[in-house]
N, C-alpha and C positions, 0 to 999 in steps of 0.2 A: 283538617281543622274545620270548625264549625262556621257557618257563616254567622257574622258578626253585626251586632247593631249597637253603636258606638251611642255615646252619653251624648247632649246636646252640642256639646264645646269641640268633639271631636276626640275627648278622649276614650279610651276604653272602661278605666277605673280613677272615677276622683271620690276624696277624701275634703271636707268640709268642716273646719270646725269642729274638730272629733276633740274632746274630753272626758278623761276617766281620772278617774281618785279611786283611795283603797281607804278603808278605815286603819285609823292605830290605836294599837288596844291604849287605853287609859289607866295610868299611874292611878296612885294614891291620892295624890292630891292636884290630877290633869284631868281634865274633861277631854272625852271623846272628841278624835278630830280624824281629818281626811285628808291624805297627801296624796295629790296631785304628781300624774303618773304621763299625764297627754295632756300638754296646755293649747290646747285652739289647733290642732296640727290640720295644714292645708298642704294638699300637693295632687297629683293627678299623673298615672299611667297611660302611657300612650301607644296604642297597635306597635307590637316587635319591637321596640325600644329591652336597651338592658340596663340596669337602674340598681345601683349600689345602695343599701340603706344601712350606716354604718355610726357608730358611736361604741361612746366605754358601756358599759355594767352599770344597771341604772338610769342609760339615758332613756327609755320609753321607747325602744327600737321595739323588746319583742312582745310588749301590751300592744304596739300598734298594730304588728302580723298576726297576734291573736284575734285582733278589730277586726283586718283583712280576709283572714282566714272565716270572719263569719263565727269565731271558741266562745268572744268576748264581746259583750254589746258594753259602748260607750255610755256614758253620763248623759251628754248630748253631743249635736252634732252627726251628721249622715256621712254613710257611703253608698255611693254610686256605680252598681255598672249597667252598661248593656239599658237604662235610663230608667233602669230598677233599682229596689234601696236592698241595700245588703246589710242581714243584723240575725243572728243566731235562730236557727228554727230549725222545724224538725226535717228528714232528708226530704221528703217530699216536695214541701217548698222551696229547696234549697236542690234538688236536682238541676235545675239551670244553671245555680251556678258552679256547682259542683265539677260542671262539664265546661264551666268553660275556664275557671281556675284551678289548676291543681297545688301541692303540697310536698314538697324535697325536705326531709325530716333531717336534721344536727347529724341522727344516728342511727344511718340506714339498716346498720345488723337489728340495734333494736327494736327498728319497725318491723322488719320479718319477720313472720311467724314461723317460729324453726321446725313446725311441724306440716307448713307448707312447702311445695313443690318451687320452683322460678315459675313455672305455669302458672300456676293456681293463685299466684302473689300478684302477676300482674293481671290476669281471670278477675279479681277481685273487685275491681274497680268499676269493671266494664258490666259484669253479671248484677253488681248490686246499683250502677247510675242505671241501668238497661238500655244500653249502649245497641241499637241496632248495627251490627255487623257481625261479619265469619270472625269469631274471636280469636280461633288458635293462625289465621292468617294476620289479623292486628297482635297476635302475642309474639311473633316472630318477627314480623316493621317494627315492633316497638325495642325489642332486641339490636337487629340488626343497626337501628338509628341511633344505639350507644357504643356500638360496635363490639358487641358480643354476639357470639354462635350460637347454633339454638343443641349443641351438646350440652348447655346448659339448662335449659327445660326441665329436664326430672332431680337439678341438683335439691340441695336443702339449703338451710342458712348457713352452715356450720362447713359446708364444703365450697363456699364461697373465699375469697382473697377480699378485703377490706375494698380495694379498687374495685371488684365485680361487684359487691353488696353494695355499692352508689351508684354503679350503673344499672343495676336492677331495679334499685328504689328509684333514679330517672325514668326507666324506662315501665315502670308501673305508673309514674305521674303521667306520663304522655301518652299511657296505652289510649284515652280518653278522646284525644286529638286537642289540649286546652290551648287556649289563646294566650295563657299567663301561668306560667309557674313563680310560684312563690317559692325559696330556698331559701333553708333556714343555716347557716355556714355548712355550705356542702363540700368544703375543703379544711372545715376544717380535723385538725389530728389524723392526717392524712402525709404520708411521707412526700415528698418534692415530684416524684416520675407522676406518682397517682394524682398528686394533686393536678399536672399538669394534664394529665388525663381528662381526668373530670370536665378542665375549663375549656378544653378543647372540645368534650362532647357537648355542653352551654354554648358555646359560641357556634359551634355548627347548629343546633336547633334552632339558634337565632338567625344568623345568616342567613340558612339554607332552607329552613322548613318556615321564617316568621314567626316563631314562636317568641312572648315578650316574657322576658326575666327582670324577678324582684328577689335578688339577691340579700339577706341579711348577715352582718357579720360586722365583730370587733376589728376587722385585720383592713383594714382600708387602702393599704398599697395592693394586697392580693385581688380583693374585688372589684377596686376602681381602674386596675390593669386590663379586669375582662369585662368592666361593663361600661357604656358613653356616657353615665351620667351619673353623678352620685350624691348621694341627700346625709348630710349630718344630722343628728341629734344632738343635744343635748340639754339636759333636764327636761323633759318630755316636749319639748318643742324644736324644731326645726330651724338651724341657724347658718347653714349653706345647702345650695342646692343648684350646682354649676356643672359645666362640661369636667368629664374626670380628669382629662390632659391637663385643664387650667388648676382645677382644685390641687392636684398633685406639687405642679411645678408653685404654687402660690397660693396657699391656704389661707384665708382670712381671721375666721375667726378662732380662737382660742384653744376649743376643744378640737377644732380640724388638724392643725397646727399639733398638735399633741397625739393625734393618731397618727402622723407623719414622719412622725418625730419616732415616735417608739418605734415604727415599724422599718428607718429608712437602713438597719445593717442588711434586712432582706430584700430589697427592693428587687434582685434580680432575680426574683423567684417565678413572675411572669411574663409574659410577651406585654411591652411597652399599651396603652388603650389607642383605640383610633378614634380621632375624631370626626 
């Protein structure tokens, strides 16, 4: 991992007052207007922390990781990392942060290019940020740290198991060495063994290597089990954001309360959260 130059406050990535609106088309007899997607959304990631960001459809979770991700520049309002502003531009400018955040896509097959190699998928990353290092020795650590063999290397997308196309698509985000992965439900439609898979190779990167996870996803029993801290949504603003063990056991607000609720026939779907 890269060495690190933290924001003033100590965090890695804070979020300030971020707002975004979308226009809606106008009726016949309505005037053009804008609905507000991100109301004032504040919060801040912190070195190796894991960080659940969860709500229904609608709530302003994935306009935010689009923020995050650098896709979508807000209304107003900044983000922050590394005591740089972070806002959509072309790679060059954005090589820094490129390397030091990466991207866990819904749907790891359809990120693959089925006309690449496992090699050359995780090659990808490293050849176009221009990643100084022996790459086919970081393309096999980046393997081996998902816990896949490198008889993998010359497969394709199509000769992958759904389990191994998410640990490829991992182990392409981390060939880079990033200080923060962003995941966008990386469990989910994924059957119970894989899923558990998966949280097991997230919680080892975090653990073991420091690496900080920003987990997104509707499922809030499954994410708030593998990460310590978890942030609600709803309607584009932020309305908990507590240790996961407490949110679980005693959810306050309305919409939390409501992800809990839906999800509590699965609750032993993962290993309990540590605080």
């Amino acid at each position: 991992m890269n060495a690190l130059l933290m924001n003033e406050d100590g965090s890695f990535l804070s979020v300030s007052g971020l707002e975004r609106s979308f226009p809606v088309p106008a009726g016949l007899w309505r005037k053009p207007e804008r609905r507000m997607v991100l109301r004032g959304v504040d919060f801040a990631l912190w070195p190796g922390e894991r960080v659940a960001l969860v709500g229904a459809s609608g709530s302003g979770k994935t306009t935010l990781l689009r923020s995050l991700l650098a896709i979508d520049a807000p209304d107003c309002g900044h983000i922050l990392c590394q005591c740089k502003p972070v806002r959509p531009a072309g790679m060059a400018k954005l090589r820094w942060y490129r390397q030091s955040v990466q991207y866990i896509p819904q749907d790891p097959a359809a990120s693959l290019d089925p006309r690449m190699t496992v090699r050359q998928q995780i090659a990808e990353p490293l050849r176009r940020l221009g990643v100084d290092c022996d790459h086919d020795v970081r393309i096999r650590e980046s393997l081996e740290r998902v816990g896949l063999g490198p008889e993998l290397l010359l497969r394709r997308r199509n000769e992958l198991s759904g389990g191994q196309a998410q640990r490829v698509a991992i182990a392409r985000a981390i060939a880079t060495r990033p200080a923060f992965l962003l995941a966008d439900e990386p469990m989910s439609g994924l059957d119970l063994p894989i899923r558990r898979q998966v949280a097991a190779v997230l919680r080892d990167l975090s653990e073991n290597q420091g690496t900080g996870l920003l987990i997104v996803s509707h499922d809030i029993v499954d994410v708030s089990r593998l990460c310590t801290r978890t942030v609600v949504m709803y309607d584009g603003a932020i309305v908990e954001d507590r240790p996961s063990a407490e949110l679980l056991a005693d959810p306050h607000h309305p919409a939390a309360r409501e992800l809990v609720a839906a999800a509590l026939p699965d609750t032993a779907r993962l290993p309990a959260p540590q605080a």
